[in-house]
N, C-alpha and C positions, 0 to 999 in steps of 0.2 A: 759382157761385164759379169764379175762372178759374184754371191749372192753376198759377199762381204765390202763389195767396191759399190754395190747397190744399196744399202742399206747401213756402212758403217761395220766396224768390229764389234763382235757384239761378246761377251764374258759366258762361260759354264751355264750360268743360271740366267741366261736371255737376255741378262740388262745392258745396254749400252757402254763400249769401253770408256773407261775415266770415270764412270759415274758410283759412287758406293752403293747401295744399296742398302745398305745396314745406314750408313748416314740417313739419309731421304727417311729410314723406319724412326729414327732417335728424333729427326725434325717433328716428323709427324705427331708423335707421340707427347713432345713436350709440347709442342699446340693444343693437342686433345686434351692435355692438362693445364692448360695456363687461364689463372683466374676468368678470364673472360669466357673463356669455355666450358668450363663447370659455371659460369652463372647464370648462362644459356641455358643453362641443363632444367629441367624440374623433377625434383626430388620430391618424394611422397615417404612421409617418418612413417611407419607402418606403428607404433606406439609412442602416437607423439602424445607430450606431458608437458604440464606447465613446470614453473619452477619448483622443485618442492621446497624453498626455503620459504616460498609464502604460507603454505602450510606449517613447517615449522615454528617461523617468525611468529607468523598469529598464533599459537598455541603458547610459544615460550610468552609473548607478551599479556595474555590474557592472567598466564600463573603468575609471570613476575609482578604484575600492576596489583593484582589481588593482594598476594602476601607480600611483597614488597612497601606496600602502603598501611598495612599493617602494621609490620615489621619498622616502621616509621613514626607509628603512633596515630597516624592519620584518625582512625575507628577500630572496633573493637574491644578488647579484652582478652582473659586467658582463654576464653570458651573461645572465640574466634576458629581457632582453626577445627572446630569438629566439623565449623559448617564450611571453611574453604577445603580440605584435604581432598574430597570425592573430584571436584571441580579442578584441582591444581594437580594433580592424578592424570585425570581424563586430559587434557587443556595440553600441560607441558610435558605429561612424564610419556601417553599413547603415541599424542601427535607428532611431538618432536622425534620420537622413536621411528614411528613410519618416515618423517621427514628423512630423517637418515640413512635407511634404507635406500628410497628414492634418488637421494643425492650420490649415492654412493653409485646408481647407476646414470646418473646425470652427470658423472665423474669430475663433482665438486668436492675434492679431499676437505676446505675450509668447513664446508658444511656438514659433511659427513661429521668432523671433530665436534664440534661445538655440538649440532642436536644429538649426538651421541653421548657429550657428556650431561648436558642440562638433562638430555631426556629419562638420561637412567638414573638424576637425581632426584627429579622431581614421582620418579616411580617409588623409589625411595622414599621419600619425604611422604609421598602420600600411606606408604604401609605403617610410618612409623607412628603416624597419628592417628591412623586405625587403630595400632596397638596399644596407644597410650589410652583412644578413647576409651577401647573393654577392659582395658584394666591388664593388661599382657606385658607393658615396659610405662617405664614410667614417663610423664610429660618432660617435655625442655620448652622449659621458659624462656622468654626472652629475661637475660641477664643474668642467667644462670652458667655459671661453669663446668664447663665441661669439652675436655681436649678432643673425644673422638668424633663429636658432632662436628669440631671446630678444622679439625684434619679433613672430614668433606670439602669443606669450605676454602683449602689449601690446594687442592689438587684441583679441583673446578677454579680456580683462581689461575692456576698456572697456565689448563689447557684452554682455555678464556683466553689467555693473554698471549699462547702462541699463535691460536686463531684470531686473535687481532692483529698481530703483526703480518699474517697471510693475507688478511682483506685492503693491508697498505697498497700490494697488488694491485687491486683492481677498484674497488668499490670502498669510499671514504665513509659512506655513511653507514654502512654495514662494522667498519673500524670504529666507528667512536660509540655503536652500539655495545660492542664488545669491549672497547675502552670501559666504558663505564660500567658494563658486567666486571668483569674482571678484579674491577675495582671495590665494586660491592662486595662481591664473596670474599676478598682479601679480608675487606672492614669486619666482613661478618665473621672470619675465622681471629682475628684479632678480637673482636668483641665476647666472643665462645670460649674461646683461652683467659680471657684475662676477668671472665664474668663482667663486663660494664656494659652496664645497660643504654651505656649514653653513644658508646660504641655503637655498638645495635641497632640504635634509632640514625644514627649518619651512616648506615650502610643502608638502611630500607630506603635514602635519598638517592640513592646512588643507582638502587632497582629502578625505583620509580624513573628515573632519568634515562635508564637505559630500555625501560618499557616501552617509553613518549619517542625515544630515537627508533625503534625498531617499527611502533606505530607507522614514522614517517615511511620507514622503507619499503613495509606492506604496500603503503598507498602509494607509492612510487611506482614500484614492483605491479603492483595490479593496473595502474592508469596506463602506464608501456606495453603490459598484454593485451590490454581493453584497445588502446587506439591504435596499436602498432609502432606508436615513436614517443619519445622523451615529455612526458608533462611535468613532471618535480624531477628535477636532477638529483642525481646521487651519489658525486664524486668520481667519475671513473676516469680513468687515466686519459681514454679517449674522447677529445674536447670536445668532437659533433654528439657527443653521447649524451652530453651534459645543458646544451642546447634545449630547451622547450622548442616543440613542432621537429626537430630532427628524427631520424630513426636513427635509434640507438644504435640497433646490429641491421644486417644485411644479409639475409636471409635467402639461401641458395634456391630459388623458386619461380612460379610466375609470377608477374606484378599482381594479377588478380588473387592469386593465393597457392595454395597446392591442389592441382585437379582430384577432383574424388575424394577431398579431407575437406575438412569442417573444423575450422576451430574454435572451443567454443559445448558449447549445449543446447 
């Protein structure tokens, strides 16, 4: 019997006739990739990071609740802001600024816009009240007119409201956070423009609202890091997500965690 009548015909490249070989390679391949098989896997993030929009979030919300409530008439006076400026500086204009950065490599484009613009306002906002305090430019009062303070207030309005329409996407409560920014800087560049004071004081409502909404999603945002699954829901498309006791995401790793990482301090 000769070595083909023993064994079958066999191809060039040793494999069995009839059989592809390049098929059998393309089977194989979309196996080693198919969801259940990378979830098998355990991945170790060599720079893993939380969200930076928590960072963010609590920094804008810390500036906006401060002078937003001001800005409302809640407390204060005109001296007010010599003592908020250092604080709403450091708070909204640093933090949010690093937030953006972080996001950016978190490749959250919603995030990046938004702490990118509050953050370089409230950078802004804090030199300007530096320089009103020594005596270098003069104060803006609430109710005072004046169109280029008020064109801040028009551009943060706009990119506000394109980032809220991005967070419809995904996350509701992050949306009506930014709803209701959006909303205020509008009031507030209408109130700037037209000098009305009364303007002025229903946009600082409209901070404050969007402060108490971003509060909630801190504490969302931090309780889902902290337990691993959904405690306050937060609008997201995905209905287990929304779910208290569910896990939000699913996470390509061991059950027990990632070997050799720590999450966490």
């Amino acid at each position: 019997m000769t070595e083909s009548g023993r064994r079958g015909t066999v191809t060039s490249d040793g494999a069995p006739a009839g059989v592809d070989p390049y098929r059998e390679a393309r089977s194989d391949h979309s196996l080693e990739n198919s969801h259940e098989s990378w979830a098998d896997r355990s991945r170790i993030i060599l720079t893993p990071m939380a969200a930076p929009s928590i960072m963010g979030l609590s920094g804008f919300m810390l500036a906006t609740l401060m002078v937003g409530a001001w800005q409302a008439g809640w407390y204060g006076g005109p001296a007010t802001g010599r003592v908020l400026w250092p604080f709403a500086l450091m708070a909204g204009g640093v933090l949010q600024s690093i937030a953006a950065v972080l996001s950016m490599r978190a490749r959250d484009g919603l995030a990046v816009a938004a702490h990118t613009a509050w953050g370089s306002f409230w950078l802004g906002w804090g030199v300007l009240q530096l320089l009103a305090q020594t005596g270098v430019a003069s104060p803006i009062p609430f109710g005072a007119s004046n169109a280029a303070f008020a064109f801040w207030f028009i551009g943060l309005a706009v990119i506000t409201l394109s980032a809220a329409l991005g967070a419809l996407a995904s996350n509701l409560s992050v949306f009506l956070t930014l709803a209701a920014l959006a909303g205020g800087a509008g009031i507030t560049a209408a109130g700037f423009w037209s000098g009305s004071l009364t303007t002025i004081r229903v946009a600082g409502w409209f901070f404050v609202v969007s402060a108490g909404l971003a509060w909630y999603t801190i504490t969302a945002m931090v309780l889902e890091n902290s337990f691993g699954r959904t405690i306050l829901p937060i609008g997201t498309l995905k209905k287990s997500a929304n779910i208290p006791g569910r896990a939000a995401t699913h996470p390509i790793e061991y059950t027990e965690g990632m070997p050799g990482v720590r999450v966490g301090q």
